[in-house]
C-alpha positions in Angstrom: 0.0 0.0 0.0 1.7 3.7 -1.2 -1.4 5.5 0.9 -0.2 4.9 4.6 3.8 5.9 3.8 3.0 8.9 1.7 1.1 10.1 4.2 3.7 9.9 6.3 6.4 11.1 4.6 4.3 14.6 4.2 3.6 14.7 8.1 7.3 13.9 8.8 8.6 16.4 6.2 6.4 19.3 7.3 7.4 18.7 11.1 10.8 19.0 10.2 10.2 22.7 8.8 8.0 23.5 11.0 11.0 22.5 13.8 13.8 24.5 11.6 11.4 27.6 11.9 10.7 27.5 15.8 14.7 26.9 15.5 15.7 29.9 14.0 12.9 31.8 16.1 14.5 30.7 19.5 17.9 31.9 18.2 19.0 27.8 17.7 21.5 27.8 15.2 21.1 25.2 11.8 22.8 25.3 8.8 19.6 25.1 6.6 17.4 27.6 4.8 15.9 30.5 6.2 12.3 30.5 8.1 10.6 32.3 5.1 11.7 29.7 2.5 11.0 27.0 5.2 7.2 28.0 5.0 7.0 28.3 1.2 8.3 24.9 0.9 5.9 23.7 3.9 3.0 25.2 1.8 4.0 23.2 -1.2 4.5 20.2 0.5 0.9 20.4 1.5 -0.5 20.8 -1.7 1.4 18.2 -3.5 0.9 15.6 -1.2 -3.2 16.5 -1.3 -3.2 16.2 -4.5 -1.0 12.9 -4.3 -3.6 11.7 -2.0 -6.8 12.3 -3.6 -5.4 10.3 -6.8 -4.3 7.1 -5.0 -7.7 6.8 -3.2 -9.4 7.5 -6.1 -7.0 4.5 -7.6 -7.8 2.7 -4.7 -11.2 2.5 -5.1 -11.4 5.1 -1.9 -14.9 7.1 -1.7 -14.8 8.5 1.3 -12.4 11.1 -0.2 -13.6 13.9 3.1 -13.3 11.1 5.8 -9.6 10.3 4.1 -8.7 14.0 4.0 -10.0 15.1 7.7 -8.3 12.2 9.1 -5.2 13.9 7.0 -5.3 17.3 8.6 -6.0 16.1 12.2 -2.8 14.1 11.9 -0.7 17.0 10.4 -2.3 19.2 13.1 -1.6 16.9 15.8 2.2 16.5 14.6 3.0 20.1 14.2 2.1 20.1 18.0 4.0 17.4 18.7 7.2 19.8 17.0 5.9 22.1 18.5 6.4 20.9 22.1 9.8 19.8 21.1 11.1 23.1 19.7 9.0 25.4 21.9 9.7 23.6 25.1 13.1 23.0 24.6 13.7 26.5 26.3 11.3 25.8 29.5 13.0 22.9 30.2 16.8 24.0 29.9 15.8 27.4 31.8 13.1 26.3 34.1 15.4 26.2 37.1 16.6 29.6 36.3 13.2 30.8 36.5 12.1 29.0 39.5 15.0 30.8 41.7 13.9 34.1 39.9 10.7 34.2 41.3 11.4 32.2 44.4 14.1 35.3 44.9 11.3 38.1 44.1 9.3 36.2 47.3 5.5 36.7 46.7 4.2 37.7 43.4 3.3 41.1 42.0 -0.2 42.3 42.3 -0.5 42.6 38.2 0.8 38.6 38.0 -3.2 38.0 38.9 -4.6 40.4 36.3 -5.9 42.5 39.5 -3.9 46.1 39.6 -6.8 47.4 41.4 -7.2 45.3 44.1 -9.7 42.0 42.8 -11.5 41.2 40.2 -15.1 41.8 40.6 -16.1 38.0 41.1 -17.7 37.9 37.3 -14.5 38.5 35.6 -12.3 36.3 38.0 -14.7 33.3 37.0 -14.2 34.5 33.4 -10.6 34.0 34.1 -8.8 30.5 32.7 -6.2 28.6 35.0 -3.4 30.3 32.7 -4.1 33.7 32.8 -3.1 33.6 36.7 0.3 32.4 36.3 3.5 34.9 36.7 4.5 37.0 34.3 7.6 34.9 32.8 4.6 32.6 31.7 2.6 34.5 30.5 2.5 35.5 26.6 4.0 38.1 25.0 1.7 38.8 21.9 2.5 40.5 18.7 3.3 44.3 18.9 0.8 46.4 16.8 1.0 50.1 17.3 -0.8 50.9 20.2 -2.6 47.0 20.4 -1.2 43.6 21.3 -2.0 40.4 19.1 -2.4 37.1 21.1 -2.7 33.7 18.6 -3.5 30.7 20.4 -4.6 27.2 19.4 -5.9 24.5 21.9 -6.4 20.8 20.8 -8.4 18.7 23.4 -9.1 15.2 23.5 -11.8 13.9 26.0 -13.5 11.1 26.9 -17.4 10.9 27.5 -18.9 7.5 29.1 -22.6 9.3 27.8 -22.2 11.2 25.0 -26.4 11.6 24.7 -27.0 12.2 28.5 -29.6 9.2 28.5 -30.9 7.5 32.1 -30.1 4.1 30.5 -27.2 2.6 27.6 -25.2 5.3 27.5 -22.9 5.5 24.8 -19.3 6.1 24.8 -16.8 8.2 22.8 -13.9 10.2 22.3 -14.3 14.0 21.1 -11.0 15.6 19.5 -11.3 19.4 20.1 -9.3 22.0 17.4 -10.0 25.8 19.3 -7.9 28.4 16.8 -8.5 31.9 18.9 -7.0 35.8 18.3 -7.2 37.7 20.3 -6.2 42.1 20.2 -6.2 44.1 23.0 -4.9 48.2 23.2 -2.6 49.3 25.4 -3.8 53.0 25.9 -2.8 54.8 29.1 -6.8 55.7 29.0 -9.6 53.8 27.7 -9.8 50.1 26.6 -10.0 48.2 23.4 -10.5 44.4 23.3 -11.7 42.1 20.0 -12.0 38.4 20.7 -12.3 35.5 17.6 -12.6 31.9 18.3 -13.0 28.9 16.2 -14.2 25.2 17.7 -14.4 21.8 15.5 -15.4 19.0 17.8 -14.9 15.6 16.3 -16.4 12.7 17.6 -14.4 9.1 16.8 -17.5 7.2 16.6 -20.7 9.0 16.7 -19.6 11.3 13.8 -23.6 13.4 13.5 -22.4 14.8 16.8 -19.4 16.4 15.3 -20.1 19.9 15.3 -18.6 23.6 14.4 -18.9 26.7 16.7 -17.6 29.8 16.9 -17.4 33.0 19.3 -16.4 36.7 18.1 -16.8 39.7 20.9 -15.5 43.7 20.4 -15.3 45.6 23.8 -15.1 49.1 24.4 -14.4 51.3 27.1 -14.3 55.0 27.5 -12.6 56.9 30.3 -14.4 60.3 31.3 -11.7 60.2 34.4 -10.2 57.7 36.9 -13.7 56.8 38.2 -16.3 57.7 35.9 -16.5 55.6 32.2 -19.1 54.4 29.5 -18.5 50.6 28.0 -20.2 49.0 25.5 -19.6 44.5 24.5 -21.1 43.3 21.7 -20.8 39.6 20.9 -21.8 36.8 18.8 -22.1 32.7 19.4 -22.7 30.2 17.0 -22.7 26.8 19.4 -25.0 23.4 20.1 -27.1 23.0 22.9 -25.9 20.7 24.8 -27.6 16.7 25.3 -29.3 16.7 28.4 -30.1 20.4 28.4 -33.2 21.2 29.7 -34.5 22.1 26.4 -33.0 19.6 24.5 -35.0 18.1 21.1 -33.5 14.7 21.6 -32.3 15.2 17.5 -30.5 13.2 15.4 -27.7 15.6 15.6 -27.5 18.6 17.9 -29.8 21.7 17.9 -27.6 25.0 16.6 -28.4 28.3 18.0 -26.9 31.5 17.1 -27.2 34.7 19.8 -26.3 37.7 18.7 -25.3 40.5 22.1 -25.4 43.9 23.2 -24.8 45.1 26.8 -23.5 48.9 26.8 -23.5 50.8 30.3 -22.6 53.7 32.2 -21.2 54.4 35.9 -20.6 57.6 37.6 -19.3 58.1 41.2 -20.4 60.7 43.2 -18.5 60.5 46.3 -19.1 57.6 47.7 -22.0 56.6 45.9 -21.3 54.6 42.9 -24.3 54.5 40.3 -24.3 52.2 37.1 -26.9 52.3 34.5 -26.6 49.0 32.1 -29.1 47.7 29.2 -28.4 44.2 28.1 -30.1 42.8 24.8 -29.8 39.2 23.5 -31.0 37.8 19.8 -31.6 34.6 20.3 -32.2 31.8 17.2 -32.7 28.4 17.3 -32.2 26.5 14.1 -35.0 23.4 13.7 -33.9 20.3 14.7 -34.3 16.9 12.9 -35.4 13.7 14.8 -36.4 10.2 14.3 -40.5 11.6 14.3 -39.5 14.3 11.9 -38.4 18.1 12.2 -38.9 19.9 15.3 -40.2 23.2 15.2 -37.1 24.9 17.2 -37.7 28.5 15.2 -40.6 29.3 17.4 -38.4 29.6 20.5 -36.5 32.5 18.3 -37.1 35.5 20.7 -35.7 39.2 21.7 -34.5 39.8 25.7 -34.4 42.8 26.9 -32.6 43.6 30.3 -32.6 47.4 31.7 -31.0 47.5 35.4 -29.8 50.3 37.1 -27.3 49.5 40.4 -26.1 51.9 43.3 -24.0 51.2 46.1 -23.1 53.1 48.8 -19.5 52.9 50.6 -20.3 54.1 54.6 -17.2 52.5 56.1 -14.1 51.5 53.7 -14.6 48.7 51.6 -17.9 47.8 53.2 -21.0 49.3 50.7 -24.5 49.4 50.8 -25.9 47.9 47.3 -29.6 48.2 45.4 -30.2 46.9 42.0 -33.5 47.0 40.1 -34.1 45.3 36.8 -36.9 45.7 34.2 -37.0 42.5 32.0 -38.7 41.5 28.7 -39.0 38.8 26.2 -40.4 39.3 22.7 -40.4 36.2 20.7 -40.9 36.6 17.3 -43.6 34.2 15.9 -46.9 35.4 18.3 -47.9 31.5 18.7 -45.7 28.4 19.6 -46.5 25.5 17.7 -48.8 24.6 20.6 -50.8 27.8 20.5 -49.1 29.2 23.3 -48.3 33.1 23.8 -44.9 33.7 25.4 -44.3 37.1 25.7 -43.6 38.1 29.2 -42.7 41.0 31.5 -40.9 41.1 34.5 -38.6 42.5 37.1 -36.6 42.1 40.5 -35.7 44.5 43.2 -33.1 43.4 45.3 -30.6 44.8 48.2 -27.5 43.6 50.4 -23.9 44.0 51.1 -21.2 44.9 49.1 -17.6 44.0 50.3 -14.1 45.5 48.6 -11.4 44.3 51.5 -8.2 44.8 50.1 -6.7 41.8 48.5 -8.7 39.4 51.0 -12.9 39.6 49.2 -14.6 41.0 46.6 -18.3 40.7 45.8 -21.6 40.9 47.0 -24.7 39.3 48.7 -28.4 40.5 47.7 -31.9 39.3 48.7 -34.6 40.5 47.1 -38.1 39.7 45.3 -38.9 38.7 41.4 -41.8 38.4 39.2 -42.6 37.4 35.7 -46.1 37.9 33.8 -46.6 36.3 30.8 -49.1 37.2 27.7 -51.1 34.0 28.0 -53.1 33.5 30.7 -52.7 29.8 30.8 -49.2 30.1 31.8 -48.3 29.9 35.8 -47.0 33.6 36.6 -43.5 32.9 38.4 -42.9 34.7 41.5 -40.6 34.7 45.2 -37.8 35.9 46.7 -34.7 36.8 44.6 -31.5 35.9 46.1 -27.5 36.7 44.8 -24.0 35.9 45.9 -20.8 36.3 44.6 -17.3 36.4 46.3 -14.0 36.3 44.9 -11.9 35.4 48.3 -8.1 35.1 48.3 -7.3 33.2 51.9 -3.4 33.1 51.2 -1.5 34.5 47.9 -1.6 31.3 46.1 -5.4 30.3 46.5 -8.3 31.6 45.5 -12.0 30.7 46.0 -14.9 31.9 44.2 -18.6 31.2 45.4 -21.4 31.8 43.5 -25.3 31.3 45.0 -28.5 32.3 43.1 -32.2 31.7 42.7 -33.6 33.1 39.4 -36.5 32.6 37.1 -35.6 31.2 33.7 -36.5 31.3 30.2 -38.0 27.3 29.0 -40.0 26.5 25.7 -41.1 23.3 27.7 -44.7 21.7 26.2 -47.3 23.9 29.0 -44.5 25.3 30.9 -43.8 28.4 31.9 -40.5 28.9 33.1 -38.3 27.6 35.6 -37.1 28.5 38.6 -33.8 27.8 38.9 -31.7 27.7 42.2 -28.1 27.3 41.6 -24.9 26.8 43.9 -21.2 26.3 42.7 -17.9 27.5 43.7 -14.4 27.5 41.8 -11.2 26.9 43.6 -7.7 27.9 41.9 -4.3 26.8 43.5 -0.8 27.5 42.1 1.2 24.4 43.9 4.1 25.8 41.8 4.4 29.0 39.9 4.0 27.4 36.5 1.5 24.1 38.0 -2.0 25.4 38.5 -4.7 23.2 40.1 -8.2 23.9 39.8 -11.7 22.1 40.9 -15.1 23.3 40.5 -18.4 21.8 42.9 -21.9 22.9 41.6 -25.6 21.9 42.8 -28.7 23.1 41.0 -32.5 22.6 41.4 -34.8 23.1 38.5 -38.5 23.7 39.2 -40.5 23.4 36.1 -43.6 26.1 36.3 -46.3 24.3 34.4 -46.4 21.1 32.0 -45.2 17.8 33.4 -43.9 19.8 36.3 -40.6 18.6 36.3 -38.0 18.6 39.0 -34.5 17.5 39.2 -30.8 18.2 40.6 -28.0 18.6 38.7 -24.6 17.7 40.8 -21.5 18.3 38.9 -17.6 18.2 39.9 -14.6 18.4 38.4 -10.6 18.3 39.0 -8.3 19.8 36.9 -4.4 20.5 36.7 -2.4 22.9 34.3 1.5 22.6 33.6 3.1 25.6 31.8 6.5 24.8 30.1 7.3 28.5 29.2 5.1 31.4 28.0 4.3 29.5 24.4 2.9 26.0 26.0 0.8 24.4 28.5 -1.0 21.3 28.6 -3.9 20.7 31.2 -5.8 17.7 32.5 -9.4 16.9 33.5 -11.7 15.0 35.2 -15.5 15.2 35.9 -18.9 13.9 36.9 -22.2 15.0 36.5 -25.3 13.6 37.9 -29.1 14.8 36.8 -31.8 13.4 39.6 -35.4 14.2 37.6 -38.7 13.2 39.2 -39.2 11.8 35.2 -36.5 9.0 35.5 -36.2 8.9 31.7 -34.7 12.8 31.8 -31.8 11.5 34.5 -28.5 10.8 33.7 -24.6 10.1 34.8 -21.7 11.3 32.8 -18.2 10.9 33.2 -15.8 12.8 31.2 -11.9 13.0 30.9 -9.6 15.4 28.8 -6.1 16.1 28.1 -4.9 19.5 26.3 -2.2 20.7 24.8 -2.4 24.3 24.5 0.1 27.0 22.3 0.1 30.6 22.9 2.4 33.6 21.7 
């Protein structure tokens, strides 16, 4: 057989070049060409060993000619990594002792290490933090110089392991999901105001179950401008292509996934006045929901394509240092946009919470805040159940020592649900995120949550969502990392047919500039 070794020789040869090129980047001397003839000759590589390829299966009687080919990149992908480790992490290895003693000699960290000049993150954008972006400086990335902006490239491959890939109560199936995540990333560096553009890419490619093999992808542009030191106007628009995922409480049970696409706007202001901090913030969400095909036929996802509308304004009053006063109100609305479901149902609603509590800025110790308060929604038809109760909110982010950090989250909210006769549901949720840096470059991390779901309306349905996970992330310089992961998850439904177990495992391998 010619197909196998011809593959291979095109994998091996491209490696090499791709090694001479990280070579000559790290200042490694080689007495072959330069990096820019290196790439021209990787690009034609490529092409004639395609072309090579697509002739010999077509000699061989091959028709699965896109099966053949994806298999192709994957492995090309997978050993450019592979050279890449060896080039890039070359230079971790010989001068990770050196490092070590440099920070062990500096003693603790620098406040900027954790991305938290200011004292910390509000709780929000700590948990939007990843396990990488708390390490120290020397391994963090660099980015491309542009001007006045900063270009990060990064590319994540992930391979996990799911014992119940469709999230079913009985004969759950196994596979193994291969994860390519391309992302760029540009952000300014302006003594004032803030510029930040995010795009990602995600191909998930399952080993088996190939119709669960989907595409998604994430693009954002933020904006923030200064009036002075405490006053400022910021605007995030975003958009999400993804998959809802199996088990979901809205899931169609399809043949393949059901693909939504949201489309986001949240501008808002805040002024200070002393020491009373207002912030004025609109939040506006387009959410559609492509149809979804099962074994009975289509199902009718379009009619859950709807408008949100959030308008909230928040004060908080500082009476002794870092102890505040807070108050937040919140108008809500959904608009969907056929005026019928396919069951004759009207789901337009209004709504609203009012809630108050405590506010806490101490230092580097806590940051966050803990509101009670009351919610309502009314919706158009008068069949529906009209949700009501007490609103509750927590969120800390808690540093007990330099190295940890803890971040608990608790609320109770009312939630959006196209259930058959359901209303809503009212969801009641508990988690917290711990972060660890056992070394400087070894980060561990574990996340516990607990949720209750009360269907208003239809079958009624109840159930608990327990879910856990352990995680550890090794950084060979400021280029590469590679992570591991376990969890469990454990749905508990008053319908035993909606409960499930799922065990998942996952290695990465992550590059950065």
């Amino acid at each position: 057989m010619i197909f196998l070794p011809r593959i291979w020789r095109s994998i091996a040869l491209q490696s090499i070049c791709f090694m001479l090129i990280l070579m000559e980047k790290n200042g490694i001397p080689h007495p072959f060409l330069s990096s820019r003839l290196l790439l021209s000759l990787t690009e034609k590589l490529k092409k004639l060993y395609l072309d090579e390829i697509f002739l010999e299966c077509r000699g061989l009687g091959l028709t699965d000619l896109k099966g053949r080919t994806m298999s192709l990149i994957r492995y090309m992908a997978l050993t450019s990594v592979v050279a890449l480790v060896g080039v890039a992490g070359a230079p971790a290895w010989a001068a990770g002792d050196e490092r070590a003693s440099e920070v062990n000699a500096a003693g603790q960290k620098k406040e900027d290490v954790r991305k938290q000049k200011d004292g910390l993150l509000p709780p929000k954008e700590a948990l939007d933090q990843k396990d990488t972006d708390i390490a120290p400086d020397a391994y963090q990335p660099h980015g491309y110089e542009m001007g006045s902006f900063l270009l990060f490239p990064k590319m994540e491959i992930d391979v996990t392991g799911n014992s119940n890939i469709y999230a079913t109560s009985t004969d759950g199936k196994y596979d193994t999901i291969t994860t390519y995540r391309p992302e760029m990333m540009l952000k300014s560096r302006f003594d004032q105001h803030e510029i930040a553009a995010t795009v990602r890419g995600e191909r998930k490619e399952y080993n088996i179950h190939d119709r669960e093999s989907v595409t998604n992808s994430f693009a954002s542009l933020s904006g923030r401008y200064d009036f002075n030191k405490a006053d400022n106007a910021s605007i995030l628009l975003s958009y999400v292509k993804d998959h809802e995922n199996r088990g979901s409480l809205d899931d169609a049970g399809g043949l393949r996934p059901t693909e939504y696409q949201y489309l986001t706007a949240n501008p808002s202001v805040t002024v200070n006045l002393g020491d009373l901090k207002s912030t004025v913030a609109l939040l506006a969400v387009n959410r559609n929901i492509d149809d979804t095909p099962t074994s009975a036929g289509i199902e009718p996802s379009h009619f859950r394509n709807r408008n949100e509308y959030e308008l909230s304004l928040r004060e908080s009053y500082e009476f002794i240092p870092g102890y505040s006063w807070v108050g937040e109100g919140t108008y809500q609305q959904r608009r969907y946009r056929h005026e019928q479901d396919q069951h004759g149902r009207q789901r337009d609603s209004d709504g609203y919470r009012v809630s108050t509590g405590i506010g806490l800025d101490v230092s580097e110790l806590i940051r966050g805040d803990f509101q009670l308060g009351y919610m309502e929604r009314d919706y158009e038809d008068r069949t529906f159940s009209d949700p009501s109760g007490y609103y509750a909110r927590a969120q800390f982010n808690w540093m007990p020592t330099k190295l940890t950090t803890v971040l608990p989250t608790v609320e109770r909210s009312i939630d959006e649900t196209t259930a058959v006769g359901a209303s809503s549901v009212i969801r009641t949720a508990f988690s917290t995120e711990i972060r660890h840096e056992l070394q400087r470059n070894v980060i561990l991390g574990s996340n516990l949550s607990y949720e209750i779901n009360d269907q208003q309306g239809g079958t009624n349905l109840e159930s608990q969502i327990f879910a856990a996970s352990v995680r550890g992330t090794y950084l060979f310089n400021e280029n590469l990392y590679s992570s591991v992961e376990l969890g469990q998850k454990r749905k508990i439904a008053s319908l035993p047919s909606s409960g499930f177990n799922q065990t998942t495992g996952m290695v990465r391998l992550g590059i950065q500039y």
